[in-house]
C-alpha distance (Angstrom), angle and dihedral (degrees) to the residues before:
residue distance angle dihedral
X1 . . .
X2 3.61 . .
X3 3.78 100.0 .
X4 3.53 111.8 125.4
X5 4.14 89.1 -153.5
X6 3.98 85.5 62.7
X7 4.05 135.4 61.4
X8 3.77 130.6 175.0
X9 3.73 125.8 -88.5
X10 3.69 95.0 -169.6
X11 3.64 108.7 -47.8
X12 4.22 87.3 -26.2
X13 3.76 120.0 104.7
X14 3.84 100.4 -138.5
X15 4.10 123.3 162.7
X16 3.75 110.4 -82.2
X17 4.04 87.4 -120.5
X18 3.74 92.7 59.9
X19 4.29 98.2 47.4
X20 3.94 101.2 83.0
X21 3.61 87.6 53.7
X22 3.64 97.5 54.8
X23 3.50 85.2 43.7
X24 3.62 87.8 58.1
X25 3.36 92.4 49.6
X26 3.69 95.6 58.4
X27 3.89 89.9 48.5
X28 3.76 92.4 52.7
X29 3.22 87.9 59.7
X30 3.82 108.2 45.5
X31 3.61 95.0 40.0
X32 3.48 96.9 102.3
X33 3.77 104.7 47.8
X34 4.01 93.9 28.7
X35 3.56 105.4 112.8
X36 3.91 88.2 39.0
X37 3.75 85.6 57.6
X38 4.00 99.7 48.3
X39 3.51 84.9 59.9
X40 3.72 109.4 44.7
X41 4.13 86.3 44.7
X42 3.63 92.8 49.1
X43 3.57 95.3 31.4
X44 3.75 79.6 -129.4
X45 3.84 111.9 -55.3
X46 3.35 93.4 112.9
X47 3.75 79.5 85.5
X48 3.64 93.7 54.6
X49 4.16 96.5 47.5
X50 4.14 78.9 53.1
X51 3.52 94.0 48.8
X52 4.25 81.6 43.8
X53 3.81 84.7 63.9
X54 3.52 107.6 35.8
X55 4.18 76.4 58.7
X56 3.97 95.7 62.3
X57 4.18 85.2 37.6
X58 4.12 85.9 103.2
X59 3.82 80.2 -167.0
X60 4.54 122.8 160.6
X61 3.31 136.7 -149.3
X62 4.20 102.5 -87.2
X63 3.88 93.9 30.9
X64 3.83 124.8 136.2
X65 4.19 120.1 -134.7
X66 3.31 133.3 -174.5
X67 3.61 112.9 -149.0
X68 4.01 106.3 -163.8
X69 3.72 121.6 -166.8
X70 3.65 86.7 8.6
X71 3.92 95.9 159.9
X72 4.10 108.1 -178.3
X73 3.37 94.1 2.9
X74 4.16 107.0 -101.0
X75 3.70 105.8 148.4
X76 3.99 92.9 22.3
X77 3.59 83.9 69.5
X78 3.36 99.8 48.6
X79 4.17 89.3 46.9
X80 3.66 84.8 51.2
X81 4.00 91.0 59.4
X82 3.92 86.6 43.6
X83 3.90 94.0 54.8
X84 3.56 92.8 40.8
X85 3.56 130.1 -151.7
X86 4.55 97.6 -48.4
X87 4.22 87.6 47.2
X88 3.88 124.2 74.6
X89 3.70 136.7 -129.9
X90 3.96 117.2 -163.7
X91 3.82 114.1 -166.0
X92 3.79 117.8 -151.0
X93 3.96 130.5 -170.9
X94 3.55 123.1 151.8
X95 4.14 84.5 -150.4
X96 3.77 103.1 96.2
X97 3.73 88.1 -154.2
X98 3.45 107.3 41.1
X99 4.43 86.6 50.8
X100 3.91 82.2 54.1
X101 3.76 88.8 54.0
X102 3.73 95.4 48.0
X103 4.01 88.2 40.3
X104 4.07 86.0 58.8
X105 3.68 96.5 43.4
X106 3.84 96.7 54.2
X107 3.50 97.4 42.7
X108 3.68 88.2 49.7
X109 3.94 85.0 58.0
X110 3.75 97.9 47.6
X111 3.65 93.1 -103.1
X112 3.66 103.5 137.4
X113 3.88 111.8 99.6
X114 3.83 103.0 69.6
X115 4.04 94.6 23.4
X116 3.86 131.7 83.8
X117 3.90 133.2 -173.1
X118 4.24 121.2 -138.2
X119 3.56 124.3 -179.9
X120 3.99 94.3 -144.7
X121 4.23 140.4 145.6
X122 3.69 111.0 -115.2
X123 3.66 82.5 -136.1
X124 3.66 100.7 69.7
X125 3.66 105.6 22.7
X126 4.39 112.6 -153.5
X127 3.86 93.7 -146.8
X128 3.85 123.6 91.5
X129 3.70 128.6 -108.6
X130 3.80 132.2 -75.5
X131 4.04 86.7 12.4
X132 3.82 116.0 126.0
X133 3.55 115.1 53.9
X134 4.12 87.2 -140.6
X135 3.68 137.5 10.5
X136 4.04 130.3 -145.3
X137 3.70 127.0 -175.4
X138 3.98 105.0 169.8
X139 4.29 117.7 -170.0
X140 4.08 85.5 -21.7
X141 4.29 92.1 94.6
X142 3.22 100.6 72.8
X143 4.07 94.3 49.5
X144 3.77 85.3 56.5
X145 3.90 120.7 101.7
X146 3.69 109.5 -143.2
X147 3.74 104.4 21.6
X148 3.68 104.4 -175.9
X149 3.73 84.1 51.4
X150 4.30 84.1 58.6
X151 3.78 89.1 37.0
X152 3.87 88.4 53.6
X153 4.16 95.0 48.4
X154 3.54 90.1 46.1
X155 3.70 88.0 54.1
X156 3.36 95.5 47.1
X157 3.76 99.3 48.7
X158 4.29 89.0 52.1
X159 3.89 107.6 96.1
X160 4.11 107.6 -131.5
X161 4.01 113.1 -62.8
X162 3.88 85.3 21.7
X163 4.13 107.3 140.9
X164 3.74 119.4 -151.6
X165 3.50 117.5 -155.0
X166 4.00 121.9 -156.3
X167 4.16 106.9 -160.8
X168 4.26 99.2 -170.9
X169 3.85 147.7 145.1
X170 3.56 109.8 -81.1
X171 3.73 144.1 173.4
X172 3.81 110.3 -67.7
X173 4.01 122.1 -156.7
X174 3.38 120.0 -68.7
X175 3.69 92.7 -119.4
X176 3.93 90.9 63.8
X177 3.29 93.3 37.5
X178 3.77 112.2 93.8
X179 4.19 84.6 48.4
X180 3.80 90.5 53.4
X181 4.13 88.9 53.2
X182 3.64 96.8 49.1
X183 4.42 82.5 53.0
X184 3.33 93.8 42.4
X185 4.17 99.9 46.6
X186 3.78 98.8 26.8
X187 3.32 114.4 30.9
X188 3.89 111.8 24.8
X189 4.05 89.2 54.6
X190 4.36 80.0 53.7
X191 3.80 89.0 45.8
X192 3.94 92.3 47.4
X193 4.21 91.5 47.2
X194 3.83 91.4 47.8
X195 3.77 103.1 41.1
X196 3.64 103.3 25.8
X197 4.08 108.3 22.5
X198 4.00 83.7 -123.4
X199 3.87 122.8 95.4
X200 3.96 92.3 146.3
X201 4.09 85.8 69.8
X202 4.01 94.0 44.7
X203 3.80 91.6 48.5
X204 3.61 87.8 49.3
X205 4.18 92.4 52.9
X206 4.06 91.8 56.4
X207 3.77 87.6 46.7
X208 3.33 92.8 55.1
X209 3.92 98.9 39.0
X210 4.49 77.7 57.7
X211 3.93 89.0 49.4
X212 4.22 93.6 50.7
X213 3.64 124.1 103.7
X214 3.92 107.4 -92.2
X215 4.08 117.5 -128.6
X216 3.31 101.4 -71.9
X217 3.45 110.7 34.2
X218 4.11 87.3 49.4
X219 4.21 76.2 56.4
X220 3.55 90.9 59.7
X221 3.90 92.7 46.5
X222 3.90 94.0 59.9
X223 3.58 85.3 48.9
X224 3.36 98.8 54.7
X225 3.63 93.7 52.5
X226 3.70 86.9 62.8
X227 4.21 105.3 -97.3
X228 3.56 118.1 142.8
X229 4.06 133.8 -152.1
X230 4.36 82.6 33.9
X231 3.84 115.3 178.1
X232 3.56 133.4 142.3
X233 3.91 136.8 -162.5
X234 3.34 139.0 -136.0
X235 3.77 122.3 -126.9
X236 3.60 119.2 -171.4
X237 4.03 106.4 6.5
X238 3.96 89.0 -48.1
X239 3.76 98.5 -57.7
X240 3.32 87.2 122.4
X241 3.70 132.1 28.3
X242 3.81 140.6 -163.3
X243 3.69 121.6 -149.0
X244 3.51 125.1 -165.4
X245 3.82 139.9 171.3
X246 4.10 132.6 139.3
X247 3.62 141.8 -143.8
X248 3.24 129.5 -94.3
């Protein structure tokens, strides 16, 4: 578990080289049905933990926000409203198809003056220093590899006083916990067969939420990649978590 040549793919040990394309693969895959499936598993409060960020975004008219891990495009259009029409939004995924998805969708909703698409790694970051007024990654960090690397670019790409914000799975209280196994095991895999043909993919994402840094050990991550003022809070008994910290 402790070899630094290996990482976990879910609760797999795989070599570190090998996870973003497995990750890949399980974005390829769920592309299609992926927005249908955040709200059937969330019975749609996904939307309102989004909405929960958006809220501490702090964001003006002419700002510039990276948006990493941004998938179809949910809070990047909603930081594109903020920043209004003389700011910019940049949407990054490393998934090919999932980008193309959130491409689509904000076209389709008029979103295209003030809002750009990149195919990029979170890990190495192709935009220059001190840029984007604030950075989002929402339920992309714990898919990345080396996270204090990603942690460290988004840093670095935040101008100073820039606040990222981290919206992810987290570790919920103890006293819903054995419920939230029993959805996450049993019934999402069911949910992912039936809906989209794929409960390999589902059962990975609840692995993975299990192998993710829990509240306060995430804290010390965005510390250690030198933000400042860090916090984070917890939105429906810990499932999910927001991180925040800024730059000084």
């Amino acid at each position: 578990m402790n070899d630094p040549r290996s990482t976990d793919f879910g609760f797999e040990q795989v070599p570190r080289a090998d996870k973003a394309r497995r990750v890949r693969g399980v974005f390829d895959s769920v592309a299609g049905n992926y927005d249908l499936m955040n709200d059937l598993m969330s019975a749609g409060t996904h939307r309102l933990w989004k909405r929960f960020l958006l809220s501490l975004s702090n964001l003006r008219a002419g700002q510039r926000v990276l948006d990493v891990a941004g998938g179809t495009g949910d809070l990047a259009a909603g930081l594109a409203r903020q920043v209004g029409a003389e700011g910019l939004v940049v949407l990054t995924d490393i998934n090919a198809a999932m980008l193309g998805r959130g491409r689509d969708r904000l076209i389709d909703e008029g979103l295209v003056g003030n809002l750009s698409c990149v195919q990029a790694n979170a890990e190495q970051l192709p935009f220059p220093d001190s840029f984007f007024d604030c950075v989002t990654i929402g339920f992309g960090l714990r898919n990345v590899t080396d996270k204090p690397r990603a942690l460290a670019e988004m840093r670095r790409t935040l101008r100073p006083g820039g606040q990222l914000l981290v919206l992810e799975f987290s570790t919920p209280h103890p006293g819903i916990k054995p419920l939230y196994d029993v959805y996450s095991f049993r019934i999402l895999p069911l949910l992912g067969q039936l809906v989209a043909g794929d409960a390999a993919s589902y059962r990975y994402l609840a692995e993975s939420i299990r192998m993710h840094p829990d509240q306060e050990t995430l804290l010390s991550m965005l510390r250690a990649a030198g933000l400042t003022a860090c916090r984070y809070h917890n939105l429906s008994g810990g499932i999910v978590a927001v991180h925040r910290g800024y730059r000084d």
